[in-house]
C-alpha positions as CSV (number, residue, x, y, z in Angstrom):
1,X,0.0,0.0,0.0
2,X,2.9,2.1,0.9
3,X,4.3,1.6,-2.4
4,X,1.4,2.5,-4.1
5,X,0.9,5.3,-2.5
6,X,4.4,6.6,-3.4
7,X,3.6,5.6,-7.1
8,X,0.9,8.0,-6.8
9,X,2.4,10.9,-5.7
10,X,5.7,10.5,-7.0
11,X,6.8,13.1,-9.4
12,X,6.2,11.5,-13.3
13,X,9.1,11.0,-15.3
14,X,10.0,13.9,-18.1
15,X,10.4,12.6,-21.4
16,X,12.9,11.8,-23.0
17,X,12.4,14.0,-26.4
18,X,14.6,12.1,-28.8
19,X,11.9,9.2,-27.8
20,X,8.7,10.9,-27.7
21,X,9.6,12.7,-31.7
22,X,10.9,9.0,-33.0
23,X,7.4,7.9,-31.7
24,X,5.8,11.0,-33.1
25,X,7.4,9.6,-36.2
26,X,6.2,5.9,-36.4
27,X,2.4,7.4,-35.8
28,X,3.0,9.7,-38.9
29,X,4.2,7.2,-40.9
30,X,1.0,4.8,-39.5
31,X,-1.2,7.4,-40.3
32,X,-0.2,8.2,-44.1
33,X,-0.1,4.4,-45.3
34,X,-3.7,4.2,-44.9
35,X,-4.1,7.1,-47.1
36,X,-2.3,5.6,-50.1
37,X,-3.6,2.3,-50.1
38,X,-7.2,4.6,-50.1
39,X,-6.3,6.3,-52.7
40,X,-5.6,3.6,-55.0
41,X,-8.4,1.5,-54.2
42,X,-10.8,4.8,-54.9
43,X,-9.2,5.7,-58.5
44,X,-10.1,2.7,-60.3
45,X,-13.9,3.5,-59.3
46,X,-13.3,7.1,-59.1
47,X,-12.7,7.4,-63.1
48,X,-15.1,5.4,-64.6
49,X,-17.5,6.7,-62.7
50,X,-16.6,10.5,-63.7
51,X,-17.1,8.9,-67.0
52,X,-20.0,7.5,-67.0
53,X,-21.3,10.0,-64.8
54,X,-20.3,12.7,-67.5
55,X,-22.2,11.3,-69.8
56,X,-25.3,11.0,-68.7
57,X,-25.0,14.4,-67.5
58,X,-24.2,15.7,-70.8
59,X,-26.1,13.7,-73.0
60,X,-29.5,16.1,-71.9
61,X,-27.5,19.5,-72.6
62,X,-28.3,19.7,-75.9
63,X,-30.2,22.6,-77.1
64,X,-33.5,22.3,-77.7
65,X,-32.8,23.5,-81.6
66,X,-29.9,20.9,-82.2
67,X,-32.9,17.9,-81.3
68,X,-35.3,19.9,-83.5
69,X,-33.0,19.8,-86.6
70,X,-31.9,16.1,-85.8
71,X,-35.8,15.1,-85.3
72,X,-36.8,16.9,-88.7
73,X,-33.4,14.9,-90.3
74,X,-35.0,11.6,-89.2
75,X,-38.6,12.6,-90.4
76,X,-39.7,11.6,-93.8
77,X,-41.8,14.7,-94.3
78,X,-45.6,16.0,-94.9
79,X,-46.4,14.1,-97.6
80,X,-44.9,11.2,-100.2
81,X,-44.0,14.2,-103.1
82,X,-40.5,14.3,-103.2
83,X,-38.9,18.1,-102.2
84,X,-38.4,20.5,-105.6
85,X,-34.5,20.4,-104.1
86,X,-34.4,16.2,-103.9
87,X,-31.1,16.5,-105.6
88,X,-29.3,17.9,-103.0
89,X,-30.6,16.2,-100.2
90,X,-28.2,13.8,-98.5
91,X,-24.8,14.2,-96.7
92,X,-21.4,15.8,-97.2
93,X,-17.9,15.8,-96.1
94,X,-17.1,19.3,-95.9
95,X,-14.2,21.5,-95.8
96,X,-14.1,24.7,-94.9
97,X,-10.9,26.4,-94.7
98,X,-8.9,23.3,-93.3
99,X,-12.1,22.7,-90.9
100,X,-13.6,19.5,-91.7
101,X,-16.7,17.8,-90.7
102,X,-20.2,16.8,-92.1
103,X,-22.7,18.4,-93.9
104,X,-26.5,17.2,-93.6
105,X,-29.3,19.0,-95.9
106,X,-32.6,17.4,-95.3
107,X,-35.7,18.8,-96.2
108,X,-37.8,20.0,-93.2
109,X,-41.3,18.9,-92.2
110,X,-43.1,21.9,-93.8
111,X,-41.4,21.2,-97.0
112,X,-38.6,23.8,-97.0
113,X,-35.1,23.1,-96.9
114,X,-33.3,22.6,-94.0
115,X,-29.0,22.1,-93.3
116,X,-26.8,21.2,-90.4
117,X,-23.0,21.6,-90.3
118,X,-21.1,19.6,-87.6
119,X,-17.3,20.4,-87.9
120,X,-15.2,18.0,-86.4
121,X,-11.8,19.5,-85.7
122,X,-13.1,23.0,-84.3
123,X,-14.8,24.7,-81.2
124,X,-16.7,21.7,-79.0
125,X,-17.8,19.8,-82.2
126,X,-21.2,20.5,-82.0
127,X,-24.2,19.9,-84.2
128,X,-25.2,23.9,-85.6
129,X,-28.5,24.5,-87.8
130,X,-28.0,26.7,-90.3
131,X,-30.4,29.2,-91.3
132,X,-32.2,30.7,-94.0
133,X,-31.4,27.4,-96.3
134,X,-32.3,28.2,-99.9
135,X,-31.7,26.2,-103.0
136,X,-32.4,27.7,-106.1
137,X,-31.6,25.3,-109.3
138,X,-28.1,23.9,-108.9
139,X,-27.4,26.6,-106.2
140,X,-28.0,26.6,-102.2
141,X,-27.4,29.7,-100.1
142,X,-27.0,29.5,-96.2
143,X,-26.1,31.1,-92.8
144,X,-24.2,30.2,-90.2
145,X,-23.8,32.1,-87.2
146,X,-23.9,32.4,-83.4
147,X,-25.0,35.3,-80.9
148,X,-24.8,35.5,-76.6
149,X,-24.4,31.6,-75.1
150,X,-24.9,29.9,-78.5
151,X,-21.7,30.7,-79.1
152,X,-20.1,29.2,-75.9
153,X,-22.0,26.0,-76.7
154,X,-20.8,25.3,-80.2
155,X,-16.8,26.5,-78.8
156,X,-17.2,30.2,-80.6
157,X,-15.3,32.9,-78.8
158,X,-17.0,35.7,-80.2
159,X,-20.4,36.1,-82.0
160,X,-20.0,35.9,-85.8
161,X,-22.1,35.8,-89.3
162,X,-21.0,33.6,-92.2
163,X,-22.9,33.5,-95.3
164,X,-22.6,30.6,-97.4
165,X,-23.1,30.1,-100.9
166,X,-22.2,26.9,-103.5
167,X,-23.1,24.9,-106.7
168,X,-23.9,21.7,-106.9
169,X,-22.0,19.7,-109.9
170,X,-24.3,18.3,-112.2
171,X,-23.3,14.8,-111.4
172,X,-24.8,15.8,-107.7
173,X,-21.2,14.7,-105.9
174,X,-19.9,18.0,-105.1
175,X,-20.7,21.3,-103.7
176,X,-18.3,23.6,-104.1
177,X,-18.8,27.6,-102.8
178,X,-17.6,30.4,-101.2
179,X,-18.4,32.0,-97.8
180,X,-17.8,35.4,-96.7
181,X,-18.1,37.4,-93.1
182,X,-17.3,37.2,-89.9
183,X,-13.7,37.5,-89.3
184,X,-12.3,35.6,-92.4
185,X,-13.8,34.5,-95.8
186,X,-12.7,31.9,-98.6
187,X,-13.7,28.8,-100.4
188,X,-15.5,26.0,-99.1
189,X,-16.3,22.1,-100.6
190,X,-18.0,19.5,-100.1
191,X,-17.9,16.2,-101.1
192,X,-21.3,13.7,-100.9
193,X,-21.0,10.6,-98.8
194,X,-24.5,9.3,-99.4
């Protein structure tokens, strides 16, 4: 009892502190293995799952016009008369200006002509509508162009105006034009695929 009692009351022992900092050590080290082995049991879910997750995230962004022009592409039209424009309709590998990518004219469900562009080596690769499609004869006239957050959807970084304009050969397997605005202008082709 004595003894214990002497135990109690006794003055504690300092530390040593080249002991208590090579313990301080061995719990560090303790404490960061667990971390590692986390980490690499986490990535191998971690990235498909960004993937996957990305995608079906993404797949509803698309405007509301992009799923209007890809609906009226799929649609076989009003009626069984074929489109004063037939020849035309189909699509294109295009080049504009070193930017390559497809060209779709379709005719709408009113009757009217309709064109998409999707360029496949600029801005976010994006399907864009054109506008005010007209084919006159062996000719087609269009626009292209962007304005406000259309234009940080297709990859634009400025809002721009391009009008279009080309001839279709005679054998209906190339288009071949010019285009002019926005900040640069030249000679476009394009090339039918079916």
């Amino acid at each position: 009892m004595i003894r214990w009692i002497q135990e109690k009351f006794a003055r504690k022992r300092e530390p040593d502190l080249f002991e208590y900092a090579a313990g301080q050590m061995r719990q560090d080290e303790r404490q960061e293995k667990p971390k590692h082995k986390w980490f690499f049991l986490i990535l191998p879910v971690v990235i498909p799952a960004s993937f996957f997750g990305g995608y079906f995230v993404g797949k509803d962004n698309s405007c509301e016009e992009e799923r209007a022009t890809i609906g009226a592409m799929t649609d076989s039209g009003n009626s069984g008369e074929p489109a004063p424009f037939q020849y035309f309709i189909g699509t294109y590998r295009v080049d504009v200006s070193g930017h390559k990518g497809l060209l779709y004219i379709y005719s709408l469900p009113g009757g009217s002509p309709g064109a998409t562009i999707h360029f496949q080596n600029w801005g976010k690769h994006v399907p864009e509508p054109l506008g005010n499609v007209v084919i006159q004869g062996n000719r087609i006239y269009f626009l292209r162009s962007c304005s406000g957050r259309r234009c940080a959807e297709i990859g634009a970084t400025a809002a721009f105006r391009q009008e279009y304009t080309g001839e279709l050969s005679p054998d209906g397997t190339l288009l071949n034009g010019q285009y002019s605005g926005g900040q640069s202008g030249s000679g476009w082709v394009a090339t039918r695929v079916r």
